[in-house]
C-alpha positions in Angstrom: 12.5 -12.5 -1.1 10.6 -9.5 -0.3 7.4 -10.0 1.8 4.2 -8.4 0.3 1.3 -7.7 2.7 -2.5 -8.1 2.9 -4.0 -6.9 5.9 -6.8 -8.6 7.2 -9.7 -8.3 10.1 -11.5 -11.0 11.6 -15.4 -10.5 12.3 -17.5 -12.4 14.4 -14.8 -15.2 14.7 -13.8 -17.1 17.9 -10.4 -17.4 19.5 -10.2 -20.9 18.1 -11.8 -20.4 15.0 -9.4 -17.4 14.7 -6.3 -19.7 15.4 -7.2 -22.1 12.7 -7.5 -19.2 10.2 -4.2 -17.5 11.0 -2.7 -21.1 10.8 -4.4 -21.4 7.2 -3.1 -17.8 6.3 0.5 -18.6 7.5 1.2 -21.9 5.8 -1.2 -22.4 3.1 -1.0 -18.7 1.2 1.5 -17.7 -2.0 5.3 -17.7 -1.2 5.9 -13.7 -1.3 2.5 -13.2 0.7 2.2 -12.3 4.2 -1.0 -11.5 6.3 -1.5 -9.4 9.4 -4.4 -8.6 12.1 -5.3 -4.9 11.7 -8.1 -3.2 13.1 -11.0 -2.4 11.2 -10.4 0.9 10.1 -7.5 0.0 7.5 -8.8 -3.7 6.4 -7.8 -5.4 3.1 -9.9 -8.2 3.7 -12.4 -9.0 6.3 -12.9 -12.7 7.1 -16.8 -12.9 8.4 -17.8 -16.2 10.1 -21.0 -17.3 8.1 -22.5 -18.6 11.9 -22.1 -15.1 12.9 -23.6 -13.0 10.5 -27.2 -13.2 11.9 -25.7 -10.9 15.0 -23.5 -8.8 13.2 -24.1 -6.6 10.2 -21.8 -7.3 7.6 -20.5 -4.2 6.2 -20.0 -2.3 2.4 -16.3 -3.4 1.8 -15.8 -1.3 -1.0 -12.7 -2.3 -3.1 -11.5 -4.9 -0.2 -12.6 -8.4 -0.6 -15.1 -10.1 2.1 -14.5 -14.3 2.7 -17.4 -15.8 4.4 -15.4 -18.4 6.7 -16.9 -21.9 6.6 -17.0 -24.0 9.6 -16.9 -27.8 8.8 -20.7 -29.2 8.1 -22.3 -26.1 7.6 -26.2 -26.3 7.9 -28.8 -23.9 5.4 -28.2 -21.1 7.1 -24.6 -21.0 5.7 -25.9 -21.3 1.7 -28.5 -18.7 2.5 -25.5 -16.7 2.9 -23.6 -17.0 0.5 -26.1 -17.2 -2.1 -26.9 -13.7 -0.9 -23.1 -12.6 -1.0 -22.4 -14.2 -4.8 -19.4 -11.6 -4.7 -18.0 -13.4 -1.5 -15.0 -15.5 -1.4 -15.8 -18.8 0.8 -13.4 -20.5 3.2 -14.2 -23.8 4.6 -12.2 -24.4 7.5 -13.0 -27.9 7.2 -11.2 -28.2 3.8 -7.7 -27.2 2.0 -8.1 -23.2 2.5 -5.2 -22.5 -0.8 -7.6 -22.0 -3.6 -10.4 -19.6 -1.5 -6.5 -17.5 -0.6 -5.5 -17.9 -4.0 -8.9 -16.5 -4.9 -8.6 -13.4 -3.0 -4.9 -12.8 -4.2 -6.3 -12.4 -7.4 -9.0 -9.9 -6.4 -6.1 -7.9 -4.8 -3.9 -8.0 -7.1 -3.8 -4.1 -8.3 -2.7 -3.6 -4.6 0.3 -6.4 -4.6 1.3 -5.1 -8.2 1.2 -1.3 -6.7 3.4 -3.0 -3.5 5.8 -4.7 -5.6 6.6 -1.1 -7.5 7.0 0.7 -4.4 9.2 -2.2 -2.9 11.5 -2.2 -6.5 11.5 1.3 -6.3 12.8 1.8 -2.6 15.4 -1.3 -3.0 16.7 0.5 -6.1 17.0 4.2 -5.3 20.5 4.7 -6.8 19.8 3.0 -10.0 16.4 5.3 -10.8 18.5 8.7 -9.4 20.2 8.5 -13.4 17.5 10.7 -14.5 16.3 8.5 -17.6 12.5 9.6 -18.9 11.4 6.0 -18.2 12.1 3.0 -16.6 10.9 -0.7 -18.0 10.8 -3.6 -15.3 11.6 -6.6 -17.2 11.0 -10.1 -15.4 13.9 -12.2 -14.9 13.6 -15.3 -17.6 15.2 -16.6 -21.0 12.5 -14.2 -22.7 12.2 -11.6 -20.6 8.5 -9.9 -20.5 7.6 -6.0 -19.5 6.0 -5.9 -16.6 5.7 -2.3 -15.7 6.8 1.2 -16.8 7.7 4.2 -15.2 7.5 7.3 -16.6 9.2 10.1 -15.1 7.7 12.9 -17.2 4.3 12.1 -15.5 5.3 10.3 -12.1 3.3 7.4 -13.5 3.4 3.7 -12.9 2.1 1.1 -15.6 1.5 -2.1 -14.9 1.1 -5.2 -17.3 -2.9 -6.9 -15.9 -0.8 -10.1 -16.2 2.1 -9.1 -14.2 2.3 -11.6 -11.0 3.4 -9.2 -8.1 6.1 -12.3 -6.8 7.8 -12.4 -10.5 7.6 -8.1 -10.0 10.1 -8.7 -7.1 13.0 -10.1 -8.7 12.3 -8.2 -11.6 15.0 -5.8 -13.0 14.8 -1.9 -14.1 16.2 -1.3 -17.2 16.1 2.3 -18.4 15.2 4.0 -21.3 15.4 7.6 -22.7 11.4 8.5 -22.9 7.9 6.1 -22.0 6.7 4.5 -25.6 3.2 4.1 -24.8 2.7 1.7 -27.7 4.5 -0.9 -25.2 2.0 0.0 -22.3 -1.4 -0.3 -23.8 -4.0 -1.5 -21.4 -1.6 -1.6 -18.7 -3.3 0.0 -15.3 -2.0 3.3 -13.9 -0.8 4.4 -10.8 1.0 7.0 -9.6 4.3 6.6 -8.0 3.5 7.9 -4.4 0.4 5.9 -4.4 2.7 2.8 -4.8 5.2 4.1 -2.7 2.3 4.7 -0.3 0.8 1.0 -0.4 4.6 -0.5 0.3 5.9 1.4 2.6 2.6 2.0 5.3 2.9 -2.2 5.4 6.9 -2.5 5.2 9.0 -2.2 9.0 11.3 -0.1 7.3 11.3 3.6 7.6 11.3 5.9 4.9 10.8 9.3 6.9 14.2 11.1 6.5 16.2 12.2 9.8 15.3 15.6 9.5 12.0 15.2 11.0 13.2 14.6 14.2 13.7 17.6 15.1 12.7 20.5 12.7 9.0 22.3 12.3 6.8 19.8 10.0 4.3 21.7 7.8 0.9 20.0 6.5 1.3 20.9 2.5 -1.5 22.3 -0.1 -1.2 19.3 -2.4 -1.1 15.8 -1.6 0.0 13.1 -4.2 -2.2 10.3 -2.5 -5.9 10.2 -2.4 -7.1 10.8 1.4 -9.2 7.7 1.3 -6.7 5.9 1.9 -5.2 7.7 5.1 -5.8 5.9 8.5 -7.7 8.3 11.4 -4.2 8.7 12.6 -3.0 10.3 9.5 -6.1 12.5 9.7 -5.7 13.6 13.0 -1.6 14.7 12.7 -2.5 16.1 9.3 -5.7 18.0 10.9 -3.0 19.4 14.0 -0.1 20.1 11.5 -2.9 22.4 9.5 -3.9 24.2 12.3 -0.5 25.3 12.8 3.7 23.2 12.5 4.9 21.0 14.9 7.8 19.2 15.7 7.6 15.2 16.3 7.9 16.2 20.0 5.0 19.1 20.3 2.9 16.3 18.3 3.7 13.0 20.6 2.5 16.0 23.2 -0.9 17.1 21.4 -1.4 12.8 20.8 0.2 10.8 23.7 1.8 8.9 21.4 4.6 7.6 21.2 7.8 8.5 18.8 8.0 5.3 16.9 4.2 5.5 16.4 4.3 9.1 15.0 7.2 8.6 12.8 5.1 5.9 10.9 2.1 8.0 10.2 4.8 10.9 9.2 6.2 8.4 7.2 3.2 7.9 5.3 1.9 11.2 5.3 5.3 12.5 4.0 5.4 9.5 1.6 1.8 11.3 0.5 3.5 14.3 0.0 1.2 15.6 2.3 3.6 17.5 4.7 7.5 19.2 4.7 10.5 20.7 6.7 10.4 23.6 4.5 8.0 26.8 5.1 7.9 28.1 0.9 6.7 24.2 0.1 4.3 24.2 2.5 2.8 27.9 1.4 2.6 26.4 -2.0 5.6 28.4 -3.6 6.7 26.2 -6.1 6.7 26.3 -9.6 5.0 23.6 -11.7 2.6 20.7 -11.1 3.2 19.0 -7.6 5.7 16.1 -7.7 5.0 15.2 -4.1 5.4 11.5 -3.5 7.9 11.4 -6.5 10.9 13.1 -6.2 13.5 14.6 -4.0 15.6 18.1 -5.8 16.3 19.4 -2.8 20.1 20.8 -1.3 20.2 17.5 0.2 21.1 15.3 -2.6 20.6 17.6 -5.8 19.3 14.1 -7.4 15.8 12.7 -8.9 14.9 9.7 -6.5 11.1 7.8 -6.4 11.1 10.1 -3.5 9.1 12.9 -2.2 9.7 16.1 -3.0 10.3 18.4 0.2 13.4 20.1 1.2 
C-alpha cells in the first residue's frame, strides 16, 4: 500500500529522547502512515519536549499540530504546560504513544485526505485522461461509500469529512458524465494541484516531465497553489526564474545545488503551475481561467490528465 507522509520536527529534544520518539513513530503509528525529520521551515508537526520549553520559545504553529513530549514521571512544571497549551497533543514517552499519534492523525487529516487524492490521481492517469465531467471515488466494500469527487469543470476535489485517507488508497474512480453536488454536500474542497501539490512534494517519485532538463523554464503569472505553502527553496528558484528563464543547468549555477535537488523543487513548483517550457504560457497568453496544476492539452499528448497544464 501506498505510504502517506507527515513530516515532523523535533524541538528541544535529546539524541536519546529523539531515538525513542522516532522508534514510537515507526512502529506504533497507523498502517498507511509514515513520518520523516524535516527541518523547521516545512513542519507538519513539531514535537516540543515539555522539560525544554522554559529555554526555548515555543512557536505559533498555525494549521500544524504541536505535541508536548512527556518524559516518564513528569514533575509540575510539565502540567503547567500543558494546561497552558489545552490545544496541545501530549506524548508520554513513558507510556503506549498510539492514541497521542492517533490523535494527531485526526487533526491532520484534511492533509492525508488531500495526499491520498493526489496519490489516486497520479497512480491512475490513464483512467481520468477519458475526459468524463466528474469522477466519484468509491471505497472498496460490499456497500461501497463516496468518498471524494472530482469535478473537472472546476478542477475541484471533494472530500467526504469521514473519509479515512488509508480506505482513500485502495479506493476506485468510477466516472460519471457531470459533478451532482446533491451527493457532495458538506464535503471539504480542494483544488486538484493543491492535492497534487501535498503528494507529490512528500512522494520519491518524480513528476517533473523530461523536458525540463534541458529547455528555458519560465516562472508563470498564475499559480494554482497558494504560496504559503512553498518552501524557501521554491521561493528562491521562483524569485531567479522571474527575474529572467533558466535552464536546470544556469539554475544549479545561480544555487550550487545539485540536479536531483532542483528537479524536486521544479517538480513542485511546476506541479503549482507556477512555471513552463513554453514562452506565450508564461506571458499569460491563454485563453480562459488558469488550469495550472490540472491538466495537460498540450502537442505532447493532446489528452486531459490531473496534470499541469504547460506545453
Amino acid at each position: 500500500m501506498a505510504q502517506l507522509v507527515l513530516n515532523a520536527f523535533a524541538l528541544g529534544l535529546d539524541e536519546s529522547t529523539q531515538t525513542q520518539l522516532t522508534e514510537a513513530l515507526r512502529w506504533r503509528g497507523p498502517g498507511c502512515l509514515d513520518w520523516r525529520w524535516v527541518g523547521f521551515d516545512r513542519f507538519d508537526v513539531l514535537f516540543c519536549h515539555v522539560e525544554a520549553h522554559a529555554q526555548v520559545r515555543l512557536p505559533n504553529v498555525g494549521r500544524q499540530v504541536l505535541v508536548l513530549v512527556v518524559p516518564p514521571a513528569s514533575g509540575g512544571q510539565v502540567l503547567d504546560a500543558i494546561q497552558a497549551l489545552p490545544s496541545a497533543v501530549v506524548l508520554s514517552l513513558g507510556s503506549d504513544p498510539s492514541a497521542a499519534l492517533a490523535e494527531v492523525s485526526r487533526r491532520m487529516a484534511s492533509l492525508l485526505q488531500q495526499q491520498a487524492v493526489g496519490w489516486s490521481l497520479a497512480s491512475s492517469r490513464s483512467q481520468l485522461e477519458a475526459g468524463a465531467g466528474a469522477y466519484h471515488l468509491m471505497s472498496v466494500e460490499e456497500r461501497p461509500r463516496l468518498l471524494g469527487v472530482v469535478d473537472m469543470g472546476r478542477f475541484m476535489a471533494l472530500i467526504a469529512p469521514e473519509a479515512e485517507p488509508a480506505q482513500m488508497l485502495s479506493a476506485q474512480w468510477i466516472s460519471k458524465p457531470a459533478a451532482d453536488s446533491r451527493l457532495s454536500l458538506g464535503f471539504a474542497g480542494a483544488t486538484l494541484a493543491s492535492c497534487m501539490w501535498q503528494f507529490a512534494t512528500r512522494s520519491p517519485n518524480n513528476f517533473l516531465p523530461s523536458r525540463y532538463q534541458s529547455r528555458l523554464i519560465f516562472a508563470k503569472r498564475a499559480m494554482a497553489v497558494e504560496p504559503s505553502l512553498f518552501w524557501p527553496e521554491h521561493v528562491e528558484v521562483l524569485d531567479l526564474l522571474k527575474d529572467e528563464p533558466r535552464t536546470l543547468g544556469q539554475l544549479g549555477l545561480d544555487t550550487g545545488w545539485t540536479p536531483q535537488r532542483l528537479t524536486k523543487i521544479l517538480e513542485g513548483l511546476y506541479l503549482a503551475g507556477a512555471v513552463t517550457t513554453q514562452v506565450k504560457v508564461a506571458l499569460g497568453r491563454q485563453s480562459g481561467p488558469s488550469t495550472a496544476g490540472v491538466r495537460s492539452s498540450g502537442p505532447h499528448d493532446g489528452q486531459t490528465t490531473a496534470f499541469p497544464e504547460d506545453d
